[in-house]
C-alpha positions as CSV (number, residue, x, y, z in Angstrom):
1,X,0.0,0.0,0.0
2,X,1.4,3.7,-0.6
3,X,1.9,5.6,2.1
4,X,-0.2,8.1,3.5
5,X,0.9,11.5,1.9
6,X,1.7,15.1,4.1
7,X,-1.6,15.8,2.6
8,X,-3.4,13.3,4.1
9,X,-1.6,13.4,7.8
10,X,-2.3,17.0,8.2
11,X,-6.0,16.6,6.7
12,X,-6.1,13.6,9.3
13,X,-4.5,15.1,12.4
14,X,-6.6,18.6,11.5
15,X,-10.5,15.7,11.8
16,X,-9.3,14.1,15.1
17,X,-8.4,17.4,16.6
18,X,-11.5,19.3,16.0
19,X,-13.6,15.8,16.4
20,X,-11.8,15.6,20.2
21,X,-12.6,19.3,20.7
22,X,-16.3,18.3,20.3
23,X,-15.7,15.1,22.6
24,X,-14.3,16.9,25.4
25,X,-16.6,20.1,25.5
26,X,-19.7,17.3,25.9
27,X,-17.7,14.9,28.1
28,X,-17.7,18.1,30.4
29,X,-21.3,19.3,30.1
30,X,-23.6,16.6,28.8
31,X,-25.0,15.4,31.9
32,X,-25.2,18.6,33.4
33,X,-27.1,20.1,30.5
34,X,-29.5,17.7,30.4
35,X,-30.1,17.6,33.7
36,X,-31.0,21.3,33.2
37,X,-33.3,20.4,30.5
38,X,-35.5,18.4,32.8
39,X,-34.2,14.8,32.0
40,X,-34.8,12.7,35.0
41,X,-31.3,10.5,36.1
42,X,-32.3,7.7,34.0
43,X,-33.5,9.5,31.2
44,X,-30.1,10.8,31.2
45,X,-28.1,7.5,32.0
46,X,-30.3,6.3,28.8
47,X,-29.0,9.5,26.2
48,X,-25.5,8.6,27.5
49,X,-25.5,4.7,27.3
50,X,-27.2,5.2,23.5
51,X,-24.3,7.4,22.7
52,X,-21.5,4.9,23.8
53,X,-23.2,2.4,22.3
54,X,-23.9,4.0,18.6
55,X,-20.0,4.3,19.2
56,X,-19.1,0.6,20.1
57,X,-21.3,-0.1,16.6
58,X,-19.6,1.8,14.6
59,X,-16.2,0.8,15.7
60,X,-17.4,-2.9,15.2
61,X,-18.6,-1.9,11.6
62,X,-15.0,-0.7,10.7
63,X,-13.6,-3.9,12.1
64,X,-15.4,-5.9,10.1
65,X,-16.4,-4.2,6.7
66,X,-14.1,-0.7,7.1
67,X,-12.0,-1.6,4.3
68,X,-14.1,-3.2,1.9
69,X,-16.2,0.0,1.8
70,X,-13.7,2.2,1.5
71,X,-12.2,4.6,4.0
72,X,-13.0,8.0,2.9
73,X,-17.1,6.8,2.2
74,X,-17.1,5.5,5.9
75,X,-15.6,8.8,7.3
76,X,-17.2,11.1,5.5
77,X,-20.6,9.2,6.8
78,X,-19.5,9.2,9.8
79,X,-19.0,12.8,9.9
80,X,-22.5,13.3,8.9
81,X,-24.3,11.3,11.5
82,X,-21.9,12.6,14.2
83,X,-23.0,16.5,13.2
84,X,-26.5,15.4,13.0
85,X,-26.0,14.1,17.2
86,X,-25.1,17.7,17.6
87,X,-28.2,19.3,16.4
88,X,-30.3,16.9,17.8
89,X,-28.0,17.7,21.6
90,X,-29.1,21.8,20.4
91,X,-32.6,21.5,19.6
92,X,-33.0,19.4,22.2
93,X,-36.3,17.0,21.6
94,X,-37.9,14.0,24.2
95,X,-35.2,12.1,25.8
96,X,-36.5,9.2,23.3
97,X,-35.6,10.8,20.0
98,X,-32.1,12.3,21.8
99,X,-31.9,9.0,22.9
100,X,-31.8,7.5,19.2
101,X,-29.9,10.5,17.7
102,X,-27.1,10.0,20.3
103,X,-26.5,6.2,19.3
104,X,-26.9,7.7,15.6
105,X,-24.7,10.6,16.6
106,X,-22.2,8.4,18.6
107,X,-22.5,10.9,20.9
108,X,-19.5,10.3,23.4
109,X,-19.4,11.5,26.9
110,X,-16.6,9.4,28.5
111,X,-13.4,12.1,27.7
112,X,-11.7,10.1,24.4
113,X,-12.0,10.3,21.0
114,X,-11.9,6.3,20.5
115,X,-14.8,5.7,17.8
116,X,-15.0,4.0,14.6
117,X,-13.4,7.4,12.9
118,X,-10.7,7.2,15.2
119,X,-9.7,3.5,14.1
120,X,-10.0,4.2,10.6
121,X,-7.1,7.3,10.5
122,X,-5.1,5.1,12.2
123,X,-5.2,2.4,10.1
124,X,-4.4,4.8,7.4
125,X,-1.9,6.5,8.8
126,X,-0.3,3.2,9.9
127,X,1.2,2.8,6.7
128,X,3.8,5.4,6.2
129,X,7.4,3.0,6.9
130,X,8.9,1.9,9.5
131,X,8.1,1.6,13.4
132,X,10.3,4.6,14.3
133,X,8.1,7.1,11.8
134,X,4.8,5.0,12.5
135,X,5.4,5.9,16.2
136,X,6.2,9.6,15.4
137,X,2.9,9.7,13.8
138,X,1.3,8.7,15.8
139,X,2.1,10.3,18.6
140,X,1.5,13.4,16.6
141,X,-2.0,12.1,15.7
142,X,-2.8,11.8,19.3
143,X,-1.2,14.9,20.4
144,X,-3.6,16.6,18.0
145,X,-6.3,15.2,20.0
146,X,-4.9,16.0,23.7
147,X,-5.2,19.3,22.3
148,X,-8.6,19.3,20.9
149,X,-10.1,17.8,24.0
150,X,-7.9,20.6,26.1
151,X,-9.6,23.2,23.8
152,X,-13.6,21.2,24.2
153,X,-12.9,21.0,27.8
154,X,-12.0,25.2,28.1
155,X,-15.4,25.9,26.3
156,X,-17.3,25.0,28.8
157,X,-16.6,28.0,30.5
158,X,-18.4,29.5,27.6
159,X,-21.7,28.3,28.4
160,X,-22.4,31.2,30.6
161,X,-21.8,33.6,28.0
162,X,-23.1,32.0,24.5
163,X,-25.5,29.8,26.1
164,X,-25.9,26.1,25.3
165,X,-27.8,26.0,21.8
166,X,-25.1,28.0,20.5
167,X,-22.6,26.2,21.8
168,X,-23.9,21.9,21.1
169,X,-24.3,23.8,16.9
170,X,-20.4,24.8,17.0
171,X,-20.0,21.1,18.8
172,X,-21.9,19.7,15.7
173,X,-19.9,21.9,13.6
174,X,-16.8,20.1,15.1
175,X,-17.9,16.8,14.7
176,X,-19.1,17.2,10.7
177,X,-15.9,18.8,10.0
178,X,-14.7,16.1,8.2
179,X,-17.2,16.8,5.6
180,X,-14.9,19.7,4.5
181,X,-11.5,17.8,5.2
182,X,-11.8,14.5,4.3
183,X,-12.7,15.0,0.2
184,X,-9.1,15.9,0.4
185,X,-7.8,12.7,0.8
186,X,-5.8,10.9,-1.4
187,X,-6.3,7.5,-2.4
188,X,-3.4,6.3,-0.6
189,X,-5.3,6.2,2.5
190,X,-7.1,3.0,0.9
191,X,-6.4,-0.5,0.8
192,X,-6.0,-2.2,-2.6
193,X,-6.9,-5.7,-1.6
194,X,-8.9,-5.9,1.4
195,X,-8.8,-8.9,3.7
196,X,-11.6,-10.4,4.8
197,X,-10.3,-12.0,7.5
198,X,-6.9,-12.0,9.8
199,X,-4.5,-14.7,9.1
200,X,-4.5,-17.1,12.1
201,X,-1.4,-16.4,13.4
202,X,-2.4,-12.6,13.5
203,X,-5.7,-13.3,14.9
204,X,-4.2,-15.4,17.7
205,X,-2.0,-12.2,18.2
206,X,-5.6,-9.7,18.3
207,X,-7.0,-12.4,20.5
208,X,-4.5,-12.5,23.2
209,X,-3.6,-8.2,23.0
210,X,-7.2,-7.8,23.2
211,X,-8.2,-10.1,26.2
212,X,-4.9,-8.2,28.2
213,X,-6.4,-5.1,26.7
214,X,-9.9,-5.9,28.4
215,X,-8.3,-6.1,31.9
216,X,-6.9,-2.4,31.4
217,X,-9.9,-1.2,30.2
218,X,-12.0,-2.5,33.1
219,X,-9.2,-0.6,35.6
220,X,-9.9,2.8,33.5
221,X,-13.5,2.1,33.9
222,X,-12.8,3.2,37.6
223,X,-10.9,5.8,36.8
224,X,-12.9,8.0,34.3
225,X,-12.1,11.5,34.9
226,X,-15.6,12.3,36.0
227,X,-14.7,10.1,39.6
228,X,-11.1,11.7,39.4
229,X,-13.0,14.8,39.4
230,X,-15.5,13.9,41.9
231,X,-12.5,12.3,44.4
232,X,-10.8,16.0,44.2
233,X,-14.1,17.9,45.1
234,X,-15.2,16.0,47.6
235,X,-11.7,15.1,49.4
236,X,-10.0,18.2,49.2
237,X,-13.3,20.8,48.5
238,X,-12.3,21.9,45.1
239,X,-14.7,24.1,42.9
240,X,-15.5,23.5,39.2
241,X,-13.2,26.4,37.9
242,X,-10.1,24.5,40.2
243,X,-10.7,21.3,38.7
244,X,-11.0,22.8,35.2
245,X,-7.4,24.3,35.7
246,X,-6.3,20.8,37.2
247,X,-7.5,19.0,34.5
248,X,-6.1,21.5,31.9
249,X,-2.7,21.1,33.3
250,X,-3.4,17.5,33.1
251,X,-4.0,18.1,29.5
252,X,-0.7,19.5,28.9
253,X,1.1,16.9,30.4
254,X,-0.9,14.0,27.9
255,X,0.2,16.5,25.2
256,X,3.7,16.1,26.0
257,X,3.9,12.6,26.9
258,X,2.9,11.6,23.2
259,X,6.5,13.2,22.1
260,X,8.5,11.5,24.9
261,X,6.7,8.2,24.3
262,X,8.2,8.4,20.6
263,X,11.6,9.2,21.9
264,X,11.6,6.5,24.4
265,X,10.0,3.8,22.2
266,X,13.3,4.5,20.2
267,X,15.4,4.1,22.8
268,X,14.1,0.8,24.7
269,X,11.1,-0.2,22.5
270,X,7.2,-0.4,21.9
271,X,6.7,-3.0,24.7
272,X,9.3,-1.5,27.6
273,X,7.7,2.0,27.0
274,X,4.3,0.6,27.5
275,X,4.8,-0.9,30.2
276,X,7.7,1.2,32.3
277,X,5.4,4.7,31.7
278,X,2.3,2.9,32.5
279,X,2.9,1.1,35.5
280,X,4.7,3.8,37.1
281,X,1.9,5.9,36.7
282,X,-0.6,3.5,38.4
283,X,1.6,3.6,41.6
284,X,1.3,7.6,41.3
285,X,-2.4,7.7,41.2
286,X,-2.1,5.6,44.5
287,X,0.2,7.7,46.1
288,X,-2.1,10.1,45.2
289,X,-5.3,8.6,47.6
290,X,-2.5,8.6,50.7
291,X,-1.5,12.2,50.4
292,X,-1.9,14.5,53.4
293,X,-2.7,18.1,51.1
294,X,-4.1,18.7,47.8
295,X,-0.8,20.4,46.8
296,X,1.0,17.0,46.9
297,X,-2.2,15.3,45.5
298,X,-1.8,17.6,42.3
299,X,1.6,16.7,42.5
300,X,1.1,13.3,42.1
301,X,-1.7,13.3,40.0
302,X,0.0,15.3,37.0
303,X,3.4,13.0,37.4
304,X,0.9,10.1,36.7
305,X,-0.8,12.1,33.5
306,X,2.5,12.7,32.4
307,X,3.0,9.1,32.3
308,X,-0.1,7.1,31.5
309,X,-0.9,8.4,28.1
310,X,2.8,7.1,26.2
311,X,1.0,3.8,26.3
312,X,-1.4,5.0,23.4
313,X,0.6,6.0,20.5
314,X,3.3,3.3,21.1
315,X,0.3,0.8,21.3
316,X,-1.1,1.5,18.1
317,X,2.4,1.6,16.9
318,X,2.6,-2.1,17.7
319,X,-0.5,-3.8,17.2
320,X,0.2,-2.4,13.6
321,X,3.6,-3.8,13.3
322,X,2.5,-7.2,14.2
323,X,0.2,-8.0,11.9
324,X,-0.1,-7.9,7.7
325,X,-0.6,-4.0,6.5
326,X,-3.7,-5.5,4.8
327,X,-5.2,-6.5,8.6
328,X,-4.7,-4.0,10.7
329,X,-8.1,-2.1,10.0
330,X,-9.6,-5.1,11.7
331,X,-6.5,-5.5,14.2
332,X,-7.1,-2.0,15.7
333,X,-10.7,-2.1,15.3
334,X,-11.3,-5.7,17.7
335,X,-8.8,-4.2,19.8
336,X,-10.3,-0.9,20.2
337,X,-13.7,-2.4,20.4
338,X,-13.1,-4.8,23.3
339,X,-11.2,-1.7,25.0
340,X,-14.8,0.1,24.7
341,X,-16.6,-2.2,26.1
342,X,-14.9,-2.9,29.1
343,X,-14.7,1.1,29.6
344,X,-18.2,1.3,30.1
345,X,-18.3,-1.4,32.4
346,X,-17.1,-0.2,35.4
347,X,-18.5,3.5,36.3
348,X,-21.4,2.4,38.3
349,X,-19.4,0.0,40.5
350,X,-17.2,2.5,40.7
351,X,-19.5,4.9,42.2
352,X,-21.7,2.5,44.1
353,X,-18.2,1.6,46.2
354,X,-17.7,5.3,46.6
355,X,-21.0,5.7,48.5
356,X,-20.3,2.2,50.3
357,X,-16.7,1.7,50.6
358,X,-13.7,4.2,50.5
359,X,-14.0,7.2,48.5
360,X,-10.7,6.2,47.2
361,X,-11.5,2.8,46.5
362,X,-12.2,2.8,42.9
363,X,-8.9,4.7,42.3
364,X,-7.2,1.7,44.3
365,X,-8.7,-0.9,42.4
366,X,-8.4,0.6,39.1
367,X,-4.9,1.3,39.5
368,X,-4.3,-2.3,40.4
369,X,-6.1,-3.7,37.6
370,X,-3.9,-1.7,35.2
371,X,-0.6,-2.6,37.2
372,X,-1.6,-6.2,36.1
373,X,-2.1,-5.5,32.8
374,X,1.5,-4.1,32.8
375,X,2.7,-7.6,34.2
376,X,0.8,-9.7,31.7
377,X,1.8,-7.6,28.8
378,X,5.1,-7.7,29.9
379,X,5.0,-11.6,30.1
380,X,2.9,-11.9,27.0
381,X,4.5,-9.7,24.3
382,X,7.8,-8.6,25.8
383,X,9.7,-10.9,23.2
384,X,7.3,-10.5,19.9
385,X,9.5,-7.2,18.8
386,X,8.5,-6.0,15.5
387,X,11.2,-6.9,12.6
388,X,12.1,-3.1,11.8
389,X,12.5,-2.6,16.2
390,X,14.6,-6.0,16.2
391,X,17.0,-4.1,13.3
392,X,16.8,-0.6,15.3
393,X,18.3,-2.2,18.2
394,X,20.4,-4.7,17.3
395,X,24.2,-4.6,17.7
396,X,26.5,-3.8,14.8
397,X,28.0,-6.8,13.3
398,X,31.8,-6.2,13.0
């Protein structure tokens, strides 16, 4: 397949940043604004589940038939239905009808860009050389997205002054962006031949990264930022506007780690980099539930956000390095799609043990779940090194 063009990156890097934008300004306000609307708590926990899942379905479709349809037809539909969940969010009908233009919308209140769009430009983009200039991409891809959802989560402050209407149609102008930007594309970003199915050895591969994948999945279930959020307000007594800055300089820090991640994954490897950020960063966010001040909290708290996103692009990086450039459409996609699933499983244990165990709790267990995940990948995939890593590192021959 040729590579992706400059083009096509920048068009690429330019949808996921304004499509995050969109996903963090409603990951901040959704529940709150439809609580102000009148939508009883399970009305609302209804608009929100039908979002995620009209998420989890299209990121199952690009699994399965992404390819085969063609990219650019898939995004630019996508585009449309996600603009039309915006409208729907602004004019603002019987929790019924939002209900079914969120799933259509794949409306998305959980912080991440992580849809079916999301697993399609990476697939694209996966094919531009070797692992060293895959990772760089990447890293830039998702750094374009830190930035976007830094930028959605700062407009909330807006809502006072433009009001919410005005607000959820520049939201649906965000996520329909790609209507503009994607008819740029070159072909490149398509796949000649399509596979219809993984290779066994590659789908053995998916298999095993993608049951590990579920265990980290359930841990960030318990630690969604909303009960990161919630853990700082009620510990420590911070206000809205003092978590907003938090979280911003939390922002920052995912920002940067994407660039580090890429400079360490040259230096030790995909696998040692996911694993020696992301476990660290579990033991900070536990440190963090034992400190004695909110000062050292922060402290702790930003040292593990400066960490636990390196995993991302280096991850992608991988899982498309260990399989045909024909499969990895359906590689990132089964991947991605058990990660999504698992995600949503774990935010109402989560806040029933707040109410009935520790108010730390959830952070605990979440933290430990991911800590094993680091051990099992470890175990697992610490020898499968990509060909093009194995020829990085190896030592000169004399």
């Amino acid at each position: 397949m040729t590579p992706a063009t400059r083009k096509d990156r920048l068009l690429l890097w330019t949808a996921h940043g304004l499509r995050s934008s969109g996903v963090g300004f409603a990951s901040a306000v959704l529940a709150i604004y439809l609580d102000k609307a009148g939508f009883g708590t399970a009305a609302i926990g209804l608009i929100l589940a039908a979002g995620l899942a009209g998420g989890a379905g299209a990121t199952a479709f690009v699994s399965f038939f992404g390819d085969r349809w063609g990219r650019r037809k898939i995004l630019l539909s996508f585009s449309f239905l996600a603009a039309l969940g915006g409208l729907g969010l602004a004019f603002c009908p019987s929790a019924w009808a939002l209900a079914a233009l969120a799933f259509v919308g794949m409306v998305n209140g959980m912080g991440h860009d992580r849809g079916g769009a999301y697993v399609l430009e990476q697939s694209a983009l996966s094919h531009c050389g070797g692992v060293q200039e895959r990772t760089r991409v990447f890293a830039a891809y998702h750094a374009a997205g830190d930035s976007g959802s830094a930028l959605g989560s700062l407009a909330a402050a807006l809502v006072p002054v433009l009001g919410y209407p005005a607000l959820w149609l520049a939201y649906a102008a965000a996520m329909g962006a790609g209507l503009l930007l994607y008819p740029g594309l070159s072909s490149a970003i398509e796949l000649a031949e399509p596979r219809r199915a993984l290779s066994p050895e590659s789908a053995r591969r998916i298999r095993r990264f993608a049951g590990l994948s579920a265990v980290d999945s359930l841990g960030s279930g318990f630690l969604t930022s909303a009960l990161v959020a919630f853990y700082f307000y009620k510990r420590f007594g911070l206000n809205e506007a003092d978590i907003a800055y938090l979280f911003l300089a939390a922002d920052l820090a995912n920002i940067a780690s994407n660039f580090i991640a890429e400079r360490l994954a040259r230096a030790i490897g995909l696998v040692n980099t996911m694993v020696f950020t992301h476990l660290p960063a579990s033991l900070f966010l536990i440190a963090m539930t034992l400190a004695p001040s909110f000062l050292v909290a922060a402290v702790f708290f930003l040292l593990r956000e400066l960490l636990i996103e390196m995993d991302v692009p280096t991850r992608q990086s991988y899982l498309s390095s260990i399989v045909a450039p024909s499969e990895r459409t359906a590689a990132l996609g089964r991947v991605q799609l058990t990660r999504t699933a698992m995600w949503a499983a774990a935010p109402g244990v989560a806040g029933w043990l707040m109410r009935s165990a520790a108010l730390s709790s959830p952070l605990v267990i979440g933290s430990t779940l991911k800590i094993g995940y680091d051990l099992l990948l470890l175990r697992a995939f610490g020898r499968l090194k990509p060909a093009d890593e194995l020829a990085l590192h190896r030592a000169p021959q004399n």
